[in-house]
C-alpha positions in Angstrom: -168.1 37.0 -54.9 -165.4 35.1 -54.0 -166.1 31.1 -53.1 -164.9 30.1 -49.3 -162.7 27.2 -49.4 -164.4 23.9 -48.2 -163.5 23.2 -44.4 -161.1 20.6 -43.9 -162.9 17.6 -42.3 -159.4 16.4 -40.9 -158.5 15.6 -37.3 -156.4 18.0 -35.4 -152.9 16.8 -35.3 -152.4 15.5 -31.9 -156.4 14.4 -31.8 -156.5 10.8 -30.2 -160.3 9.3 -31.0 -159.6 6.1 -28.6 -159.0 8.4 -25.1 -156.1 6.6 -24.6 -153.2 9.1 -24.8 -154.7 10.6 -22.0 -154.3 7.5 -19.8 -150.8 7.0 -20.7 -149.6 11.0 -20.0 -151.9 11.1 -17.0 -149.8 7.5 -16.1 -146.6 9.0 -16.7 -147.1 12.2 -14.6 -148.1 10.0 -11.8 -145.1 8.2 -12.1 -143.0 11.2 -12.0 -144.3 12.6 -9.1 -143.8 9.4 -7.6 -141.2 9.2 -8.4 -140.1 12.7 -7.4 -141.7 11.7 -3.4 -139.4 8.6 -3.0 -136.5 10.5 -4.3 -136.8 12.7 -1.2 -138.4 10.8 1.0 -135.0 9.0 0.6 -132.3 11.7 0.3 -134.5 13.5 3.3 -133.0 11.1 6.2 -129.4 11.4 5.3 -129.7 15.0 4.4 -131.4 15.9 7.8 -129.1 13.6 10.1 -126.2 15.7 12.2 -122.4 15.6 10.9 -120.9 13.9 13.7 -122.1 11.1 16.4 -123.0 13.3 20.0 -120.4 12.9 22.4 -121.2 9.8 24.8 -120.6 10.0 28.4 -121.4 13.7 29.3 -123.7 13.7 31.6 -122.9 15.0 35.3 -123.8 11.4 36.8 -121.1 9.8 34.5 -117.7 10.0 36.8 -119.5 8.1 39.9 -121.6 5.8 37.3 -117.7 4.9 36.1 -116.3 5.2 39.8 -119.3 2.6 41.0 -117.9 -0.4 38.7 -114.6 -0.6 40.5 -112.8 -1.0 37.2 -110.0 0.8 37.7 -108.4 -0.6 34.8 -110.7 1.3 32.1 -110.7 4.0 33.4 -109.8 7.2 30.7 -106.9 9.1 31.0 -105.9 12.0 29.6 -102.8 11.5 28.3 -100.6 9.0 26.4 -101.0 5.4 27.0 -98.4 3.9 29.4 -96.7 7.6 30.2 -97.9 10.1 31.9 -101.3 10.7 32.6 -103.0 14.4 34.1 -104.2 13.5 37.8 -106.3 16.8 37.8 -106.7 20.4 35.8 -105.7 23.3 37.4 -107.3 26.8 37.2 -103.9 29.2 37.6 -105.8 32.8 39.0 -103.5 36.0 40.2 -104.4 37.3 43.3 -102.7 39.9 44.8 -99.3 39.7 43.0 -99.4 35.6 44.0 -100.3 32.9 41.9 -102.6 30.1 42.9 -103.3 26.5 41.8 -107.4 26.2 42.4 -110.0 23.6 41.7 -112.1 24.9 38.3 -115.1 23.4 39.8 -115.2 23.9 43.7 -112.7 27.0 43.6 -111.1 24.9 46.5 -107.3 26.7 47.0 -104.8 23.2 46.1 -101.5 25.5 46.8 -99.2 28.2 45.9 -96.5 27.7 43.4 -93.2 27.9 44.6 -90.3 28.4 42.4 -92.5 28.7 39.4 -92.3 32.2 37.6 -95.5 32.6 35.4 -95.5 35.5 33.2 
């Protein structure tokens, strides 16, 4: 018969008799995720917010909100500054063989262009 070595009375390797190495991984993983929260609590805001600014004044009250100040000095134009400015857009339409210059919005008939050849 063969004698059995005599069990080793030793500690595991990573055996901590004090409790305390569990304190200080269960403190660290707390800070982590804490860490991980804040991180995207703030990359969350800037990553969520739109590309551009929205585009101001487009609401269908804004032309007689302007036209009510009276300050006809402000007042955007499309165009270059000092030259010339559009006074109104044109819809161009074919009707019977004759081309007419109508309002977009109120398909109101302005006129008929004369000696303008539009192909």
């Amino acid at each position: 018969m063969t004698k059995s070595a005599p069990l080793s009375l030793k500690p595991p390797v990573f055996f901590d008799p004090s409790g305390k190495r569990w304190r200080k991984i269960l403190a660290a993983l707390v800070a982590s995720l804490l860490l991980m929260v804040l991180t995207v609590v703030s990359i969350l805001p800037a990553a969520s917010a739109p590309v551009w600014k929205g585009q101001e004044n487009q609401s269908a009250e804004y032309p007689r909100q302007l036209l009510s100040t009276a300050d006809l000095r402000n007042i955007p134009r499309i165009g270059p500054d000092g030259g010339f400015a559009f006074d109104r857009i044109a819809l161009i339409e074919r009707v019977d063989g004759k081309v007419l210059l109508k309002d977009p919005f109120s398909s109101t008939v302005w006129r008929k262009p004369q000696r303008m050849k539009l192909s």
